[in-house]
Backbone as CSV, one residue per row, in Angstrom:
resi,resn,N_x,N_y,N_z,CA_x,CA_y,CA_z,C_x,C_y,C_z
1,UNK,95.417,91.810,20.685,95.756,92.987,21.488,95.302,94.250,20.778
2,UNK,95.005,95.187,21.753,93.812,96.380,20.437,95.334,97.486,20.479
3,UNK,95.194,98.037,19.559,96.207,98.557,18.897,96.142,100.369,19.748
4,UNK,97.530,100.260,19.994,97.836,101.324,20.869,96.854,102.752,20.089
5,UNK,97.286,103.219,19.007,96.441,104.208,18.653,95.217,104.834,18.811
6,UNK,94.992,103.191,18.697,92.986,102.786,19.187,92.924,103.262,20.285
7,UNK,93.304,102.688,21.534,93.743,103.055,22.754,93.403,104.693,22.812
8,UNK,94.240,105.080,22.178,94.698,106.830,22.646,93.394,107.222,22.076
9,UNK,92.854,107.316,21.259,92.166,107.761,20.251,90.624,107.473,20.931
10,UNK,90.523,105.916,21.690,89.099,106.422,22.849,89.344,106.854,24.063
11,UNK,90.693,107.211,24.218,90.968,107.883,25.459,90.490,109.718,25.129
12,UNK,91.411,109.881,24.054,90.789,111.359,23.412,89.421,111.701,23.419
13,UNK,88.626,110.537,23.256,87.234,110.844,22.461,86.296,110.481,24.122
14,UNK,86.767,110.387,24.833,86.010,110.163,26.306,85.939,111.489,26.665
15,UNK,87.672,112.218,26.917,87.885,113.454,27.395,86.912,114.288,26.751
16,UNK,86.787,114.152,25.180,86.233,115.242,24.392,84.786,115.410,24.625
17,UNK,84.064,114.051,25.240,82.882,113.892,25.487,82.703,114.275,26.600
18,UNK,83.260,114.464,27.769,83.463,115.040,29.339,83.649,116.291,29.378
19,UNK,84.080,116.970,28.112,84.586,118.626,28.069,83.047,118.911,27.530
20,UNK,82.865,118.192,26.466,81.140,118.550,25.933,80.242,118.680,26.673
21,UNK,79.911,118.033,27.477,78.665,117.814,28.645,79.112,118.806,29.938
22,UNK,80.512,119.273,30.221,80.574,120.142,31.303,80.746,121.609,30.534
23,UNK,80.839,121.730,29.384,80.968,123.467,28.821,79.526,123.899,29.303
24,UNK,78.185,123.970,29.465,77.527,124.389,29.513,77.328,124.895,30.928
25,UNK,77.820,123.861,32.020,77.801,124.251,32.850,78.990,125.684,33.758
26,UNK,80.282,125.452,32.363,81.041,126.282,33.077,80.787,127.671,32.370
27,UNK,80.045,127.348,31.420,79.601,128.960,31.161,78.788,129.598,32.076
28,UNK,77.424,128.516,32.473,76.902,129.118,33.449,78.137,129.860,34.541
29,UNK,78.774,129.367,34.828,79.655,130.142,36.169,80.456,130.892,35.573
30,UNK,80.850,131.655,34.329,81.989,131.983,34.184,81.696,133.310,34.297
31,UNK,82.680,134.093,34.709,82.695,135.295,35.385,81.687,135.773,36.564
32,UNK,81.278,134.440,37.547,80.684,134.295,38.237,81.672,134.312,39.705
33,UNK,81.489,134.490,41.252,82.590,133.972,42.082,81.574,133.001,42.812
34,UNK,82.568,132.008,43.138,82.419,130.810,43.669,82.885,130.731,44.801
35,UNK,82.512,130.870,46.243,83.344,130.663,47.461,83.170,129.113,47.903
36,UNK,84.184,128.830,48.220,84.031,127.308,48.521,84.929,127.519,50.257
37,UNK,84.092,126.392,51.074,84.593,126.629,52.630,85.221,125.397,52.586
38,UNK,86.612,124.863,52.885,87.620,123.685,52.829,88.086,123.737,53.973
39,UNK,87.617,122.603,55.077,88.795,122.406,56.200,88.113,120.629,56.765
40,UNK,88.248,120.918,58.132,87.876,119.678,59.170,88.434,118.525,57.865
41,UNK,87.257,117.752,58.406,87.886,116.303,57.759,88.410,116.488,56.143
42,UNK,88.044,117.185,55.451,88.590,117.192,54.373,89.822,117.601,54.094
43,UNK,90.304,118.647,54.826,91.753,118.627,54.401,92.960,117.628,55.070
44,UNK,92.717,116.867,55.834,93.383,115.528,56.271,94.236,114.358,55.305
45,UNK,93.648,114.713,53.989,94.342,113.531,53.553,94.905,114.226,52.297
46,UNK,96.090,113.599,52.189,97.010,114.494,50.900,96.384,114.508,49.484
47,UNK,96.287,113.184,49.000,95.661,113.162,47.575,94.626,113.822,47.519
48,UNK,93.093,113.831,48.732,92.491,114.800,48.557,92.746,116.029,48.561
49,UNK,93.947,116.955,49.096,94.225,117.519,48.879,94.675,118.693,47.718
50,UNK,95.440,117.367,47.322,96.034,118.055,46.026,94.701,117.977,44.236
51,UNK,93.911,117.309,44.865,92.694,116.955,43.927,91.767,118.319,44.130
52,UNK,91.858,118.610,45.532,90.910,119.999,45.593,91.632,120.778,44.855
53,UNK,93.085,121.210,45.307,93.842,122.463,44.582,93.666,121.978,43.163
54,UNK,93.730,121.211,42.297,93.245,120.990,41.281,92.091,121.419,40.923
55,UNK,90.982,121.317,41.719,89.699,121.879,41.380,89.762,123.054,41.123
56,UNK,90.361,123.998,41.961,90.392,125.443,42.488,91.052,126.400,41.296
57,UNK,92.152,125.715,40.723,92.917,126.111,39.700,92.246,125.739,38.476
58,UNK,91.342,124.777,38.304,90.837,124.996,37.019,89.367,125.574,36.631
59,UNK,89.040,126.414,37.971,88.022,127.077,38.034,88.134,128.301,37.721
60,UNK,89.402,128.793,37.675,90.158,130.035,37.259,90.642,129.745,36.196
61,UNK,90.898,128.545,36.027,91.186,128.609,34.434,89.593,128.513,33.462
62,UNK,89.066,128.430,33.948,87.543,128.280,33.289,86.925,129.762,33.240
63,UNK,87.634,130.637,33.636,87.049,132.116,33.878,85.893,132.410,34.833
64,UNK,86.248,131.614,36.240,85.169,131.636,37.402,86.368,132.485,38.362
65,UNK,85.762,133.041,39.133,86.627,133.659,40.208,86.175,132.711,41.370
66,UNK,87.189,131.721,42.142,87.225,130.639,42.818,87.950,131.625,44.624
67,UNK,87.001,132.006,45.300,87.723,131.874,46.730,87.408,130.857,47.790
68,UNK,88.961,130.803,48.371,88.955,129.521,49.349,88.829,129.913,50.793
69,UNK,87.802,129.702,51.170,87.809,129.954,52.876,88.167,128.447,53.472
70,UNK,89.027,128.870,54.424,89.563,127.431,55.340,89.024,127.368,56.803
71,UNK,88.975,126.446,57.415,88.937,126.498,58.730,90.203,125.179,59.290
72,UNK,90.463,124.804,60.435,91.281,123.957,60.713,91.712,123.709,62.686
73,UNK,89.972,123.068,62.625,90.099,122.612,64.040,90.631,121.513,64.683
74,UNK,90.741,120.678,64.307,92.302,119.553,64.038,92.970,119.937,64.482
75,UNK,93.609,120.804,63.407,95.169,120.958,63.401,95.542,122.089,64.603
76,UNK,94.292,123.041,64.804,94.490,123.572,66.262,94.315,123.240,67.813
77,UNK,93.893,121.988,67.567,93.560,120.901,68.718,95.024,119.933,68.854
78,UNK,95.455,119.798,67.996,97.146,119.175,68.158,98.070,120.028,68.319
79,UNK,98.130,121.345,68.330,98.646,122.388,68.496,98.981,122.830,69.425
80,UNK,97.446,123.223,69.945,97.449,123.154,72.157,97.827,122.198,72.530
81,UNK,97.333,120.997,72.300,97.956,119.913,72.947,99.410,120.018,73.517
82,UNK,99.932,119.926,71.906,101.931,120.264,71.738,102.202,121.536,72.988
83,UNK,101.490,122.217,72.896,101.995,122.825,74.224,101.755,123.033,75.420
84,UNK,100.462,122.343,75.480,100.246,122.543,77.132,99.029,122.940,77.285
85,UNK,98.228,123.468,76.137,96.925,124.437,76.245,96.008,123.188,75.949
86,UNK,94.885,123.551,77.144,94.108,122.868,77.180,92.944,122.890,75.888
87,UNK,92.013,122.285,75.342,90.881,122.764,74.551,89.798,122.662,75.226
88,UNK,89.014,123.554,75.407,87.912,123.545,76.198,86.425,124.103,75.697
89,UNK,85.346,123.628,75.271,84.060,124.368,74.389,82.941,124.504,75.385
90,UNK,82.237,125.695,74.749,81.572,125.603,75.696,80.161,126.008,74.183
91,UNK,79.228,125.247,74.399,78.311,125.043,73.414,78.631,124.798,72.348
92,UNK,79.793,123.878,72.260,79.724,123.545,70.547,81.232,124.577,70.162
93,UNK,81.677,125.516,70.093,82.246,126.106,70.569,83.418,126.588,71.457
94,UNK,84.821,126.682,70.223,85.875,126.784,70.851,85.960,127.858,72.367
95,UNK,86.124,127.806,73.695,86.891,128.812,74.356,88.139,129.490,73.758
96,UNK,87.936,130.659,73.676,89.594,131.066,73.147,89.981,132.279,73.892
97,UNK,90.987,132.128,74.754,91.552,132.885,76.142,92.497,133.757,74.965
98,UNK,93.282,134.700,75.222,94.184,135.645,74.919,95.415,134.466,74.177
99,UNK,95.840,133.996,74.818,97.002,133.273,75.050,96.284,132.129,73.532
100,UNK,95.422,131.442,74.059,94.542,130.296,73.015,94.934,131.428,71.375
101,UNK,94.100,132.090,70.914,93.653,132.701,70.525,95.105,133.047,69.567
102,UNK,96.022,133.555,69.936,97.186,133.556,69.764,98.006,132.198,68.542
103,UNK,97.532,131.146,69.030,97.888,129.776,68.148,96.729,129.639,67.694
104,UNK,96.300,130.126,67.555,94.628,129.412,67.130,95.182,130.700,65.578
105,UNK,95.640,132.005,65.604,95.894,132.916,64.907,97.464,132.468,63.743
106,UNK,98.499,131.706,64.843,99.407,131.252,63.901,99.377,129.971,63.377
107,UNK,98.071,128.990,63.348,98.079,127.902,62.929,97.330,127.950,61.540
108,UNK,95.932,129.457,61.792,95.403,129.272,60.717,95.820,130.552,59.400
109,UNK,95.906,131.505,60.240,96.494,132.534,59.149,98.254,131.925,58.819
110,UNK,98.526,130.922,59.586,100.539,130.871,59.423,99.940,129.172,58.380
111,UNK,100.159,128.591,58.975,100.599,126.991,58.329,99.577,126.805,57.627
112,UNK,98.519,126.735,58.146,97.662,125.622,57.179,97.130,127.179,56.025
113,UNK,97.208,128.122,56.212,97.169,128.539,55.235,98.107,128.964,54.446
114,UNK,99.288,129.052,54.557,100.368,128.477,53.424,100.332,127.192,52.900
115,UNK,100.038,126.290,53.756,100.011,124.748,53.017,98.973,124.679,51.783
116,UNK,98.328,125.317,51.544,96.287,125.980,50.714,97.427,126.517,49.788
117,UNK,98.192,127.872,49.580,98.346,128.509,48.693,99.708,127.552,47.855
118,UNK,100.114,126.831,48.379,101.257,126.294,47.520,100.431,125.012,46.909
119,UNK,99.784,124.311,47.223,98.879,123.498,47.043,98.767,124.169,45.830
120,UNK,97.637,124.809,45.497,97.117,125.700,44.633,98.676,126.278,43.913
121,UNK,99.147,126.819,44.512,100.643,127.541,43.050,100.858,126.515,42.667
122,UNK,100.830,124.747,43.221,101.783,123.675,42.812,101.057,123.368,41.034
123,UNK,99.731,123.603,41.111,98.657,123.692,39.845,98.892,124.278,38.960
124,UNK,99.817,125.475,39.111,100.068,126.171,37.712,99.220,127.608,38.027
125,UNK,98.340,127.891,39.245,98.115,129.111,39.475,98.479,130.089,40.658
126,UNK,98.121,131.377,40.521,98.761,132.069,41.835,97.533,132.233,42.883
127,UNK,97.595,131.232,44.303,97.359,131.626,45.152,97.645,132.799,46.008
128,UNK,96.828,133.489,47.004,97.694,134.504,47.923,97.209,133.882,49.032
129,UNK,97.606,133.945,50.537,96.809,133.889,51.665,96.873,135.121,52.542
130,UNK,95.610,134.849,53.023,94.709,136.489,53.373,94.338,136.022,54.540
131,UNK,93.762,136.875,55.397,92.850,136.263,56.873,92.061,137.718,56.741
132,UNK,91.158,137.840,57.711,89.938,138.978,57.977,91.046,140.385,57.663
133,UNK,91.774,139.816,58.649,93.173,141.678,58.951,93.368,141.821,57.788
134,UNK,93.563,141.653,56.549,94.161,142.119,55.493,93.309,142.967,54.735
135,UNK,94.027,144.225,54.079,92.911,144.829,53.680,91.404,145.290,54.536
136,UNK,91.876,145.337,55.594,90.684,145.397,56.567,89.038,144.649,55.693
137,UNK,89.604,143.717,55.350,88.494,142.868,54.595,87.370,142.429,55.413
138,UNK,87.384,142.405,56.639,86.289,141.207,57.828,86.831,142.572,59.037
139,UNK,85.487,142.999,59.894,86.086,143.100,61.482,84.498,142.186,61.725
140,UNK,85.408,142.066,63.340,84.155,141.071,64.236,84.022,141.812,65.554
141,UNK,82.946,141.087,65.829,82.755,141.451,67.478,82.767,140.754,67.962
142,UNK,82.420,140.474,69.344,82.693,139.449,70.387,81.315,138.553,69.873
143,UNK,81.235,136.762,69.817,80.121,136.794,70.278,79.567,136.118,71.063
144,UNK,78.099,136.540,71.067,77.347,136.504,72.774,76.219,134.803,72.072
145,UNK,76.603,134.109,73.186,75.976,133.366,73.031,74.854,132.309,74.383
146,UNK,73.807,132.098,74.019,72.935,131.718,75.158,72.485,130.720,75.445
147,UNK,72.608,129.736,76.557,72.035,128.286,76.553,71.185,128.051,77.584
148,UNK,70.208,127.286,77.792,69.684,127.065,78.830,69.971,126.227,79.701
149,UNK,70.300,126.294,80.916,70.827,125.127,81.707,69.888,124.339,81.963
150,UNK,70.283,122.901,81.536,69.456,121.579,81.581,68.705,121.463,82.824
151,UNK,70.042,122.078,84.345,69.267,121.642,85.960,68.327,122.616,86.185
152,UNK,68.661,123.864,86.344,68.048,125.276,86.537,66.953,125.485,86.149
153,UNK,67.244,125.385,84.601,66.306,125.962,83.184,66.520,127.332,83.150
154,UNK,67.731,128.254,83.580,67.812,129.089,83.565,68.368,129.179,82.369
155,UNK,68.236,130.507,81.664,69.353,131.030,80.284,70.368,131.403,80.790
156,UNK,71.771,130.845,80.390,72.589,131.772,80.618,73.564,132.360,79.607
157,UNK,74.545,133.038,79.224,75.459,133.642,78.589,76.761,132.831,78.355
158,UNK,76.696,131.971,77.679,78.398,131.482,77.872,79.541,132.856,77.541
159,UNK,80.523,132.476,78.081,81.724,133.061,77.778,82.885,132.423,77.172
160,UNK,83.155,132.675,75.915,83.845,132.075,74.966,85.324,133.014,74.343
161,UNK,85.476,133.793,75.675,86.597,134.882,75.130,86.590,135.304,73.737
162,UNK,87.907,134.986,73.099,88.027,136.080,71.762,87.181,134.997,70.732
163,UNK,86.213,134.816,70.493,85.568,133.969,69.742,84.319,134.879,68.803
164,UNK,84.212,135.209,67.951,83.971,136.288,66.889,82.411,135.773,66.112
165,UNK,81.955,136.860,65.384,81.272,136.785,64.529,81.316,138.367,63.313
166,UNK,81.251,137.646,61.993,81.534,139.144,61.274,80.385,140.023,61.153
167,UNK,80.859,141.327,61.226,79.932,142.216,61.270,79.852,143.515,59.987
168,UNK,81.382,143.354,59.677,81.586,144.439,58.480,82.255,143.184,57.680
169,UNK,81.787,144.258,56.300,82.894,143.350,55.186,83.256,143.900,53.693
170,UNK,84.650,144.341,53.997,84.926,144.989,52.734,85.238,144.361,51.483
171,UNK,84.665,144.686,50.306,85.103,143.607,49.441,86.111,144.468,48.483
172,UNK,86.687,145.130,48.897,87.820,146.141,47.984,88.438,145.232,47.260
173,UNK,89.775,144.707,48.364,90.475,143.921,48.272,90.199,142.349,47.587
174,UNK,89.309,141.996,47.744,89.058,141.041,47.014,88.215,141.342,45.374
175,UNK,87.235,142.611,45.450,86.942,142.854,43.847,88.253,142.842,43.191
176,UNK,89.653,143.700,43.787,90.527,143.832,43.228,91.514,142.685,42.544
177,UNK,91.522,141.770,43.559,91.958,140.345,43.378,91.128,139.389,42.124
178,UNK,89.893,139.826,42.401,88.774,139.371,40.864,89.242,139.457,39.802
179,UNK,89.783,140.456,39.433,90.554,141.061,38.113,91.466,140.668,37.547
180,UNK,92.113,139.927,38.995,93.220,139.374,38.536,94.055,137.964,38.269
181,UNK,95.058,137.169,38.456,94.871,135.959,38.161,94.998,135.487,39.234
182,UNK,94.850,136.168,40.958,94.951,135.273,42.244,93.765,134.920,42.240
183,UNK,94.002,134.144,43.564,93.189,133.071,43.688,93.109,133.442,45.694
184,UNK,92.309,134.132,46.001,92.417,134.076,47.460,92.321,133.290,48.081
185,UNK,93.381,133.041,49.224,93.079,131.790,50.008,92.732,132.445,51.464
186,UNK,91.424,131.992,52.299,91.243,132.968,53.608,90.970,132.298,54.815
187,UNK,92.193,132.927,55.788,91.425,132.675,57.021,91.110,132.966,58.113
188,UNK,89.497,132.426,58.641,88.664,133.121,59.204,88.945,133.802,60.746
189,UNK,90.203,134.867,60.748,90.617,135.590,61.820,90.133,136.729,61.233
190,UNK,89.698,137.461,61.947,89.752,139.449,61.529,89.797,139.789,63.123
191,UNK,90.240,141.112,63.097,89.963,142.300,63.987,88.833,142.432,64.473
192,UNK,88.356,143.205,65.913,87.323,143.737,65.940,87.657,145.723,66.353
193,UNK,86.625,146.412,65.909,87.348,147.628,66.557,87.279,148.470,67.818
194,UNK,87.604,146.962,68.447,87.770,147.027,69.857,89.593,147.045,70.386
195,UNK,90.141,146.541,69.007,91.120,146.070,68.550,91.536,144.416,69.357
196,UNK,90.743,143.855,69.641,91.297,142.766,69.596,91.203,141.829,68.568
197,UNK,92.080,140.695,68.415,91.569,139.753,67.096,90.612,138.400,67.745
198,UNK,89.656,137.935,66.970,88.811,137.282,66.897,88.895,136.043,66.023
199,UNK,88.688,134.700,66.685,88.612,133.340,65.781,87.202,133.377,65.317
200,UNK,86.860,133.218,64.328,85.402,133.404,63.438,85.047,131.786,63.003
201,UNK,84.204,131.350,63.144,83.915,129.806,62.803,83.596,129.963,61.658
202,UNK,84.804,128.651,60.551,84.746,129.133,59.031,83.607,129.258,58.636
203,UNK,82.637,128.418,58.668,81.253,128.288,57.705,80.985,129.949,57.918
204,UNK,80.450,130.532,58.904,79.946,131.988,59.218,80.778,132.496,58.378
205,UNK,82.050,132.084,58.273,83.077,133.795,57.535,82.885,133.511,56.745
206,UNK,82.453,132.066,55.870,82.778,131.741,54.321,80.811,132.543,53.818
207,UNK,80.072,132.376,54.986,79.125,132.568,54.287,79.107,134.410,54.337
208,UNK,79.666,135.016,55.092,79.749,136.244,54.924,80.229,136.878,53.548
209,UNK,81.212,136.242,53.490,82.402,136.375,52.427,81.307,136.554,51.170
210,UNK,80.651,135.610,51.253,80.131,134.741,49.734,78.957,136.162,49.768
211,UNK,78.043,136.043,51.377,77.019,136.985,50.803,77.188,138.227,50.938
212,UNK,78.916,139.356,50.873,78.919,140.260,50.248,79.295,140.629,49.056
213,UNK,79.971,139.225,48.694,80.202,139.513,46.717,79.168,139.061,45.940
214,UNK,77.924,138.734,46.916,76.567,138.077,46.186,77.062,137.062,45.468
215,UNK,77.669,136.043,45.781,78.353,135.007,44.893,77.286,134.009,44.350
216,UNK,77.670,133.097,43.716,76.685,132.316,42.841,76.197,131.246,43.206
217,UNK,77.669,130.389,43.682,77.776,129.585,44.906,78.424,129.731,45.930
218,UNK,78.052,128.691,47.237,79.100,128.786,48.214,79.172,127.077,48.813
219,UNK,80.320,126.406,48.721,79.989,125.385,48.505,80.748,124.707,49.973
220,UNK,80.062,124.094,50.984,80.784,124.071,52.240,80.863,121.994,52.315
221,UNK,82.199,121.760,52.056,82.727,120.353,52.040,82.766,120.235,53.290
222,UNK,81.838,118.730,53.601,81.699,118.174,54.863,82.310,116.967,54.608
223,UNK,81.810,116.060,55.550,82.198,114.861,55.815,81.065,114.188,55.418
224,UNK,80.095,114.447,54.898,78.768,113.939,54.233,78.277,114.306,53.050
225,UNK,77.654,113.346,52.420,77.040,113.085,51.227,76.463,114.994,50.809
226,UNK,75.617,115.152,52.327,74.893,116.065,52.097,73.925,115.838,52.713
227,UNK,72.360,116.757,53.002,71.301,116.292,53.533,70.729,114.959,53.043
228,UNK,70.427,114.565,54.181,69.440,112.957,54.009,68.717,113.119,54.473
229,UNK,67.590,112.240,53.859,66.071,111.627,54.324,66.058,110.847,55.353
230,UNK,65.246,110.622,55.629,64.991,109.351,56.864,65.388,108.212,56.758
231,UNK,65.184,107.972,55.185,65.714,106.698,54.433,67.457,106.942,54.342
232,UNK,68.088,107.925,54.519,69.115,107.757,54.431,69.808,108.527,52.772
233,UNK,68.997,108.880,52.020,68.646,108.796,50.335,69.341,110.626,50.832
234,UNK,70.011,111.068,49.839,70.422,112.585,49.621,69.196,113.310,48.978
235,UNK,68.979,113.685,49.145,68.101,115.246,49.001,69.037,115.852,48.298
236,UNK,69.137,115.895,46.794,69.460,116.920,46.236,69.257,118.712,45.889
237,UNK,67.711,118.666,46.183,67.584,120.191,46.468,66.792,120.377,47.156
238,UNK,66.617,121.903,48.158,65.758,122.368,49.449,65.489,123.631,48.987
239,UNK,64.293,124.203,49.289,64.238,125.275,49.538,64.686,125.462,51.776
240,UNK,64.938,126.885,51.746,64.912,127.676,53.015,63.832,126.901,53.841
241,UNK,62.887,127.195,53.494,61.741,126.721,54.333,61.577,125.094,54.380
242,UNK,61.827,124.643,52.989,61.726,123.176,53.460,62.623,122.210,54.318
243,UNK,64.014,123.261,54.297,65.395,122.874,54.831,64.722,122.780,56.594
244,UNK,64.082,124.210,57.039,63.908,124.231,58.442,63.014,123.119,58.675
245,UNK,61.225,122.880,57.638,60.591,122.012,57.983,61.022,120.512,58.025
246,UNK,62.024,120.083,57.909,62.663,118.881,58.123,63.727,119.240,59.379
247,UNK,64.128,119.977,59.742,64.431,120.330,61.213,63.608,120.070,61.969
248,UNK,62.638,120.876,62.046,60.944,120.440,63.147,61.030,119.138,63.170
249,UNK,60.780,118.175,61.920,60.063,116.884,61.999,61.103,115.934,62.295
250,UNK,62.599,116.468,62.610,63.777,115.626,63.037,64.282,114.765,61.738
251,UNK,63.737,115.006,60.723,65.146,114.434,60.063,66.115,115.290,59.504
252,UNK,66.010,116.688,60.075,67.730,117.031,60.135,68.201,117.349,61.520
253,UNK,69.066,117.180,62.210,69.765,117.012,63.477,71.059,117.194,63.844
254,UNK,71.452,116.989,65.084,72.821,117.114,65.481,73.528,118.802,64.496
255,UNK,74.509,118.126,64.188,75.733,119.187,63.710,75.112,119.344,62.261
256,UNK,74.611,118.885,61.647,73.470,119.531,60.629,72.886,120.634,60.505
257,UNK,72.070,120.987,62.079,70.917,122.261,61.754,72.014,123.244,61.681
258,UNK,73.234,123.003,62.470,73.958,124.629,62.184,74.249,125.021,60.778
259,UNK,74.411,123.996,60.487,75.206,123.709,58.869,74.050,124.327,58.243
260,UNK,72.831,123.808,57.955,71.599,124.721,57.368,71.550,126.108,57.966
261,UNK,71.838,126.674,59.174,71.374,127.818,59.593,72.241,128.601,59.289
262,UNK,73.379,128.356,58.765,74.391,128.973,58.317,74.286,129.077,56.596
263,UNK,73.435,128.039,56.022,72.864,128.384,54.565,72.109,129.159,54.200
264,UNK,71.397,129.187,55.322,69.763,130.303,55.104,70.550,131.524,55.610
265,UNK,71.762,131.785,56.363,71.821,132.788,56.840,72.807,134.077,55.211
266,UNK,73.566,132.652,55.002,74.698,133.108,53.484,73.532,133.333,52.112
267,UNK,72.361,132.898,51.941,71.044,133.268,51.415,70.441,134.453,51.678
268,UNK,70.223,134.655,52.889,69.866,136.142,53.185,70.401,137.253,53.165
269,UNK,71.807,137.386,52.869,72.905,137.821,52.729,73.262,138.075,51.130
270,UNK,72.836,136.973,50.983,72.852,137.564,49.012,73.533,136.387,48.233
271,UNK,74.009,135.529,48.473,74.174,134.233,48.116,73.103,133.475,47.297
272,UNK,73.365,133.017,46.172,72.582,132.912,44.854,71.402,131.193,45.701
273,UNK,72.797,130.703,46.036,72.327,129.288,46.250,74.108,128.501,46.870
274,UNK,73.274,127.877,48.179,74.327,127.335,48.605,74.356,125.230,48.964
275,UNK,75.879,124.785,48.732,75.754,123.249,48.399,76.333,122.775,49.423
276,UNK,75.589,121.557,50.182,76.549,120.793,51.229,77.104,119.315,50.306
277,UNK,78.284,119.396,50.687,78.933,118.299,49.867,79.819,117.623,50.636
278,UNK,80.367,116.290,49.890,81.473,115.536,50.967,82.504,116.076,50.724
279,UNK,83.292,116.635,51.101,85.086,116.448,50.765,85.603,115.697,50.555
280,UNK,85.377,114.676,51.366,86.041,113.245,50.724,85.780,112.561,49.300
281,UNK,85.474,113.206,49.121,84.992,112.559,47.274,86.238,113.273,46.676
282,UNK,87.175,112.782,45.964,87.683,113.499,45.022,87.253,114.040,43.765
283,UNK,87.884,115.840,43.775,86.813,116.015,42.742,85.451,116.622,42.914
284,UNK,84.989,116.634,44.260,83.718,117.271,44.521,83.548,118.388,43.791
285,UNK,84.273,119.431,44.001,83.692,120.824,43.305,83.420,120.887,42.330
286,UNK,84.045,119.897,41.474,84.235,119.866,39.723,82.839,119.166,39.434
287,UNK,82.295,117.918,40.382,81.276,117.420,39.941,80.163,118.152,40.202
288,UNK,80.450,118.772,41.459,78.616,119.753,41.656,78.816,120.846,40.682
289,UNK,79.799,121.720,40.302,79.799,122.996,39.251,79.507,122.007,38.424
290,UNK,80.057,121.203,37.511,80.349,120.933,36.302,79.564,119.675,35.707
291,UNK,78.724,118.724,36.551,77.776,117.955,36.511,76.171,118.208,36.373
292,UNK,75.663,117.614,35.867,74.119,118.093,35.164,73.256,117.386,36.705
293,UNK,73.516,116.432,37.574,72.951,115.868,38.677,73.508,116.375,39.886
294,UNK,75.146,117.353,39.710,75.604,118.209,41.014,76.237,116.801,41.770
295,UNK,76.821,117.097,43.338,77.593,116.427,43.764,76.926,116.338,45.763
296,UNK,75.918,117.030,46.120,75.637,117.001,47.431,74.460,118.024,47.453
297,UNK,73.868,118.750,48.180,72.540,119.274,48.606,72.872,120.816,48.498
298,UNK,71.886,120.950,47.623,71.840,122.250,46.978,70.365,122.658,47.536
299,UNK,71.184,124.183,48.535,70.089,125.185,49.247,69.805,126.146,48.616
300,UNK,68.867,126.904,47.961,68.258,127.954,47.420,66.866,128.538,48.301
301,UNK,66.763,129.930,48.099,65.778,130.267,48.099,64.427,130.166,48.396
């Protein structure tokens, strides 16, 4: 039987070898901000859960400034249900009536973003939760969106009521929060100054977010590996242009191209370089920051 000491002693000397090989990388990020976008399938399951808030808290303990943008279409689809409200899209795309719009406002600025900040305090750090309204951080406008009808071939305008895109973005409130030992948790509601409030589709707010603090990363947890080849094989890195030329030639598709058009868009915006990753991996963030091979598909430039 190998002798308990022994035991501890290559348990020590593993850790010490895992802290060695990731210091280089957390210097690269340190005093860097990191926006990471957390919702849909990934926040569903508890242990992953509490493995992300783990991530999040020791990214601040590493001297990275870590913000969390959420989204949570799930949990606002069981919501209406519970009461009667129908869900209805029109291109991909929540409808959100006055009334909608309303729970769609206390599910994500109320619950699931308290459930994010205690998560995170349960770690040993201080979360806050924020949405666009605070600090007049985010306003939006309505937005206008256009499809062609399949019978017609006419273009037309859907109408998607209070359904948003950001247009301003103050980073007061959050440089200020930089400084300090929170940890913002955000979600993607703001104002418009029309004064109504607006549901913002997270990826757009997270990439706004990211490309007005020019962040370093912005790291948006899917339900996938990340981009694939034809073969199925991850593509660890893209440029902009090579991201679209695999759009053209169809091996990127479906609910994908938005996901890229929303990378190139957080890129143009001022975003260093942005990563599609699984959520379901426990641990993701820690392995793409803190790994020499990264953890899912890294967009640059």
């Amino acid at each position: 039987m190998a002798d308990t000491g022994d035991v501890k002693t290559d348990i020590h000397a593993k850790q010490a070898r895992l802290l060695s090989a990731a210091l280089p990388y957390m210097q690269r990020y340190e005093n860097k901000t990191v926006v990471v976008k957390y919702g849909g399938h990934a926040m569903g399951d508890p242990d992953l859960g509490r493995a992300f808030a783990r991530d999040i808290a020791l990214l601040k303990q590493s001297g990275i400034n870590p913000i969390v943008v959420h989204g949570g279409g799930p949990q606002i689809a069981t919501m209406l249900q519970k009461i009667g409200l129908e869900s209805r899209f029109e291109g991909g795309l929540r409808v959100t009536d006055a009334k909608t719009v309303e729970i769609v406002e206390m599910v994500l600025a109320g619950s699931i973003n308290k459930e994010i900040v205690a998560m995170i305090n349960a770690e040993g750090k201080w979360a806050i939760g924020l949405c666009g309204k605070d600090g007049n951080m985010v306003f939006a406008k309505k937005k206008r969106k256009t499809v062609i009808d399949p019978i017609s071939n006419i273009e037309r305008i859907l109408e998607l009521g209070f359904v948003g895109e950001p247009v301003e973005v103050d980073c007061t409130l959050l440089d200020l929060l930089a400084r300090s030992e929170m940890i913002p948790v955000i979600a993607p509601i703001a104002p418009g100054r029309d004064g109504h409030t607006y549901n913002i589709n997270a990826d757009t707010f997270a990439g706004a977010i990211a490309g007005a603090l020019a962040a370093k990363r912005l790291l948006f947890l899917t339900n996938v590996a990340g981009v694939l080849d034809k073969s199925g094989l991850l593509l660890k890195e893209l440029t902009v242009t090579e991201a679209r030329d695999l759009i053209r030639n169809g091996t990127i598709s479906g609910g994908m191209i938005p996901k890229i058009e929303t990378c190139a868009e957080a890129i143009r915006r001022g975003v260093e370089g942005v990563v599609i990753l699984n959520g379901k991996t426990a641990h993701s963030v820690l392995l793409e920051l803190f790994t020499e091979k990264g953890a899912g598909t890294l967009i640059i430039p």
